[in-house]
C-alpha positions as CSV (number, residue, x, y, z in Angstrom):
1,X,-19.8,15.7,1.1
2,X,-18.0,12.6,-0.1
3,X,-15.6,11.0,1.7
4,X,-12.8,9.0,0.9
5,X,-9.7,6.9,2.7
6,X,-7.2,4.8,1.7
7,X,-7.8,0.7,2.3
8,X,-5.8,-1.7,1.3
9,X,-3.1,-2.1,-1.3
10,X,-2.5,-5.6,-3.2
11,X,0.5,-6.9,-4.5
12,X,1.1,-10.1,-6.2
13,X,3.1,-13.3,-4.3
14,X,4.2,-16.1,-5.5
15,X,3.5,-18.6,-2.5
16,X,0.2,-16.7,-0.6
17,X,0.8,-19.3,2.7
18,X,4.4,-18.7,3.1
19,X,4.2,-14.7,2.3
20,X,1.3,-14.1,4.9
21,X,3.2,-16.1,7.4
22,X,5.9,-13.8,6.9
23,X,4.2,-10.5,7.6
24,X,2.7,-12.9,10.7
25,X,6.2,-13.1,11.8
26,X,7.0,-9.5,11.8
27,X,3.6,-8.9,14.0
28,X,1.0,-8.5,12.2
29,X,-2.1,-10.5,11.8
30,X,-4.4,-11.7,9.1
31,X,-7.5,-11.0,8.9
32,X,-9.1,-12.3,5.8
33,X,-8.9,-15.3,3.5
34,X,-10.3,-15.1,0.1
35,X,-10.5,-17.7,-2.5
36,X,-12.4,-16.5,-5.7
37,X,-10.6,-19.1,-7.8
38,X,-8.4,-18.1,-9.9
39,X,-6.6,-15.7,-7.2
40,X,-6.6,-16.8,-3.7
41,X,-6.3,-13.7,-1.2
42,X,-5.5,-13.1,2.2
43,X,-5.2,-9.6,4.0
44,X,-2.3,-8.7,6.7
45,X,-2.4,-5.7,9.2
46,X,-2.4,-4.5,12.9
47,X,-6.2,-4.5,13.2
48,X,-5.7,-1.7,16.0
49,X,-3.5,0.9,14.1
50,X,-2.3,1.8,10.5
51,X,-3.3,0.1,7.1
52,X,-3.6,-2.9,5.9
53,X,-1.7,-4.7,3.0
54,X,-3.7,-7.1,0.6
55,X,-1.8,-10.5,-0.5
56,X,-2.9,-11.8,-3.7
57,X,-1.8,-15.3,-5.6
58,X,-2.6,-16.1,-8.8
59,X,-2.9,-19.8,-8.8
60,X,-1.5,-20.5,-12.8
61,X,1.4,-18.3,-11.4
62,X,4.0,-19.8,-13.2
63,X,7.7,-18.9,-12.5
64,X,8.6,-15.8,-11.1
65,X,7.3,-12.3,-10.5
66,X,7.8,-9.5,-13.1
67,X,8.3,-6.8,-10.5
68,X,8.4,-3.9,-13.2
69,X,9.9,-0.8,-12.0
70,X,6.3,0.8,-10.3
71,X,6.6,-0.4,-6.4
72,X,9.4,1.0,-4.5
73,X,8.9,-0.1,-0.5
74,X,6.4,-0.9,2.0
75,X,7.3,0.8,5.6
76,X,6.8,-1.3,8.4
77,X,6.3,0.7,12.1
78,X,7.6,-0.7,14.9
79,X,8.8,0.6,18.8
80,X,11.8,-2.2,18.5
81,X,13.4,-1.9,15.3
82,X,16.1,-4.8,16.4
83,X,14.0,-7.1,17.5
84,X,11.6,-6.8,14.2
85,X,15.0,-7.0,12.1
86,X,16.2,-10.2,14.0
87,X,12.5,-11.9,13.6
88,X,12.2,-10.9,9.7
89,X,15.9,-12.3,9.0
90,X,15.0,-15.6,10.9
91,X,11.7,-16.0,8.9
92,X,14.1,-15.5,5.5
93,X,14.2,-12.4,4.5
94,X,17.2,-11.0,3.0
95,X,19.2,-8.2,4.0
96,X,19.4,-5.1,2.3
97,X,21.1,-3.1,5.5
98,X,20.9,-3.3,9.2
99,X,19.3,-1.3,11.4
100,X,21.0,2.2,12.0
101,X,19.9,5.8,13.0
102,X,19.5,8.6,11.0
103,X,21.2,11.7,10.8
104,X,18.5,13.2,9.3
105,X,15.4,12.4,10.6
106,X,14.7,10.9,14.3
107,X,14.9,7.5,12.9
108,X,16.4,4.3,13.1
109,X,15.9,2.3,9.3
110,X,17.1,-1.0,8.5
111,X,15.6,-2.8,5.2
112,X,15.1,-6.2,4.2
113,X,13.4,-7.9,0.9
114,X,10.4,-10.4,1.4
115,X,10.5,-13.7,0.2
116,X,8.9,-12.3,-3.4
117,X,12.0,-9.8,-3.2
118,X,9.4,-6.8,-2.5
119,X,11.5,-3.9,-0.6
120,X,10.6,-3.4,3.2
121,X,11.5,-0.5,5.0
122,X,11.7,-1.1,8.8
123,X,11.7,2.2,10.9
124,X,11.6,3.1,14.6
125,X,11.0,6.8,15.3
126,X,12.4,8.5,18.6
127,X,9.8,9.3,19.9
128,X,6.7,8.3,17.8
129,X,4.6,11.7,16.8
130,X,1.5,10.1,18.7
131,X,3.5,9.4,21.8
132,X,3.0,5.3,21.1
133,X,6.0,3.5,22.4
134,X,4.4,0.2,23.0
135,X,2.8,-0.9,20.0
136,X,5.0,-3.5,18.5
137,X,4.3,-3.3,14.6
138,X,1.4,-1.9,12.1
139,X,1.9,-0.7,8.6
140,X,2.4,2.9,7.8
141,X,2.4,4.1,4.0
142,X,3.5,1.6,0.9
143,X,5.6,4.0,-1.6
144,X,4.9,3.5,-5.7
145,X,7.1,5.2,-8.3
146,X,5.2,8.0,-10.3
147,X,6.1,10.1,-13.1
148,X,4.8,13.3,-12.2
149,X,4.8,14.1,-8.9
150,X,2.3,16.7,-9.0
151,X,-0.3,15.5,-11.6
152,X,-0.6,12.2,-9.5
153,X,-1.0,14.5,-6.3
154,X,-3.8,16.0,-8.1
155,X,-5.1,13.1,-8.9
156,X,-5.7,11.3,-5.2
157,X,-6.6,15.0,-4.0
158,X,-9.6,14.7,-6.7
159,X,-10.4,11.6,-4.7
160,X,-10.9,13.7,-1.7
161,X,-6.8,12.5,0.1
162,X,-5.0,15.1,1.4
163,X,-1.2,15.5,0.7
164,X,0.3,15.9,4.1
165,X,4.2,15.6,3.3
166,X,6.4,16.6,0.7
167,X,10.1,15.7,0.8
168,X,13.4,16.4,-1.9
169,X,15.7,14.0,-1.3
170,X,18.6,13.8,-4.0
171,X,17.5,11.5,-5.8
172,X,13.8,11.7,-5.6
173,X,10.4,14.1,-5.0
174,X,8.0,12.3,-2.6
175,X,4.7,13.1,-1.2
176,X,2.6,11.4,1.1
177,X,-1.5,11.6,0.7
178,X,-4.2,10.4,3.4
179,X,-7.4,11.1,5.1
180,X,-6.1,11.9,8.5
181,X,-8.9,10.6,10.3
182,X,-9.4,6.9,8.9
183,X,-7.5,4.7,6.5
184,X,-3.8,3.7,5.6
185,X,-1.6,6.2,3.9
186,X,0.5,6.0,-0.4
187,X,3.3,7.6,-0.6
188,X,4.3,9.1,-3.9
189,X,8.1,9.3,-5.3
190,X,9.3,10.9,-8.7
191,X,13.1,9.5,-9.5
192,X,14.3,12.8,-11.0
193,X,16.6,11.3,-13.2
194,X,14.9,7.8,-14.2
195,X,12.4,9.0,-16.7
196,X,11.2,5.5,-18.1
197,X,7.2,4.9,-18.3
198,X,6.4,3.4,-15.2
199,X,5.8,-0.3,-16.1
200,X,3.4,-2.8,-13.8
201,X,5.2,-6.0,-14.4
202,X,3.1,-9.0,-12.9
203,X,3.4,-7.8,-9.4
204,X,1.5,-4.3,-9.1
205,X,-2.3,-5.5,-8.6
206,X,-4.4,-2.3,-7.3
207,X,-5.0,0.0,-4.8
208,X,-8.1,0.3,-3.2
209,X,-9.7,3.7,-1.7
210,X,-12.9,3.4,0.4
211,X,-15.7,5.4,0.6
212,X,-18.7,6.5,1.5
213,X,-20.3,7.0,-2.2
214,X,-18.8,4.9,-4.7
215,X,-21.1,6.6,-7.7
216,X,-20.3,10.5,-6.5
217,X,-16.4,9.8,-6.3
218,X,-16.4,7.5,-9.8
219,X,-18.4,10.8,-11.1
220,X,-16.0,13.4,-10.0
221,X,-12.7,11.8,-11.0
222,X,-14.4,11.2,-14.5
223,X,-15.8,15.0,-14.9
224,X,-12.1,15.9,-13.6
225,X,-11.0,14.2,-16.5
226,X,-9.5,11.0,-15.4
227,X,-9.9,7.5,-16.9
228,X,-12.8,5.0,-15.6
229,X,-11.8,1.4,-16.3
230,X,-15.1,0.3,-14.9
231,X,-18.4,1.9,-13.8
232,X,-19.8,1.3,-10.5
233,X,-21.5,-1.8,-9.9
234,X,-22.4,-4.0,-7.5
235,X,-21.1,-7.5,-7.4
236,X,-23.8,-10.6,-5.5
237,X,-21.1,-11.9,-4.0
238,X,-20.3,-9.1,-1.4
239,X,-22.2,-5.6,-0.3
240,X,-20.3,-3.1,-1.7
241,X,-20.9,-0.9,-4.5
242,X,-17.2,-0.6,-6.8
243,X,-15.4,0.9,-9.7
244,X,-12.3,1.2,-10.9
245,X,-10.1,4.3,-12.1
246,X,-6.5,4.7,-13.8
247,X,-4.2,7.1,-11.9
248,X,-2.2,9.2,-14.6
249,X,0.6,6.0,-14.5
250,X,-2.7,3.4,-14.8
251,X,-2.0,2.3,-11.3
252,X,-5.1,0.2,-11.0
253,X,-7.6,2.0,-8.8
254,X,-10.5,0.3,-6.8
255,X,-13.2,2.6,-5.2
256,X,-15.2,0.9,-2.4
257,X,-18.5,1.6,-1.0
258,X,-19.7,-0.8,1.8
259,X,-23.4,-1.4,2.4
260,X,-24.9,-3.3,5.9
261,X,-25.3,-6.7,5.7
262,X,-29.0,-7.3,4.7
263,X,-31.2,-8.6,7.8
């Protein structure tokens, strides 16, 4: 049976060194560097727990980002919620709101905007589900406007995610999908009454969703009918086996098969 996890998500920045230093500030650590040229990369995360989020530059990037209306928030976990606030505001970010706790949800939230004025979503819950209350930061799900719900569900389920939350909020229909065993998580939100297309801009880049048979899974989501934007292939410069899908929206989707490095 194929399996499949979610990897990193990329988003475009406009200054790659000062952006990763930010996420560096709030905890986490990078742990790749990537030039191919025309887009210099670099990858933040807490290598021990969560997912990881993929920094991307284009280096003709001229002005500033087109941030569309596709990419809502990116959560950052934490077991200090103050602390992370104070650090993020004294590295530049801007305030949105403060730290305060829900009424309802055990959660404290405070949110802040990055210094390419991507939304962050800072949250301490009381008591973590997995009894952690010593890890200082990782990243938990990044959330990407949809316009339906369900048929997007369907979509990452074909890929082999499970859907593990849904929330109605006023505003909004949400779900969360994963493999519960390995990967980061996406978090899905219909605005129930924004129904514009959902547009890219210049910031969306792609999503990318590991696994363990790049050709199978390209396959399947094809024979279920959804879009290939690339067949697999594999590129000299790394060992992987790749492809690319559109989600219902055209959310960018990269499927990754790793191979062992040759002897």
């Amino acid at each position: 049976m194929t399996t499949a996890w979610v990897g990193q998500y990329c988003l475009y920045v406009l200054d790659l060194d000062e952006s990763t230093a930010f996420y560096e500030t709030l905890g986490l650590k990078n742990t790749s560097r990537t030039d191919l040229g025309e887009i210099k990369e670099s990858i933040v995360e807490n290598p021990e727990k969560g997912g990881k989020f993929q920094l991307a530059q284009r280096v003709d990037q001229d002005g500033p980002l087109d941030m569309g209306n596709a990419f809502w928030k990116l959560y950052v976990a934490t077991n200090d919620i103050d602390k992370l606030f104070n650090d993020a505001v004294a590295a530049g970010a801007d305030v949105v709101s403060e730290p305060t706790r829900s009424d309802q949800w055990p959660m404290s939230v405070g949110f802040v905007k990055d210094p390419n004025g991507y939304l962050v979503e800072f949250t301490q819950r009381h008591p973590w589900k997995d009894g952690d209350n010593t890890t200082y930061t990782w990243l938990n799900q990044y959330c990407i406007y949809v316009s339906d719900l369900d048929a997007t569900i369907a979509f990452y389920e074909a890929l082999g995610l499970t859907c593990t939350s849904r929330t109605d909020i006023p505003a909004h229909k949400e779900a969360i999908l994963e493999n519960t065993e390995s990967g980061g998580k996406i978090q899905l939100a219909q605005e129930l009454k924004n129904h514009a297309p959902i547009a890219m801009g210049t910031s969306m880049w792609k999503l990318y969703i590991n696994t363990d048979d790049c050709k199978t899974l390209h396959k399947k989501a094809v024979d279920a009918g959804y879009t290939s934007v690339m067949d697999p292939f594999q590129p000299g410069r790394w060992p992987v086996t790749m492809s690319f899908l559109a989600d219902p929206d055209g959310y960018q989707i990269e499927l990754v098969e790793r191979h062992s490095e040759p002897e």
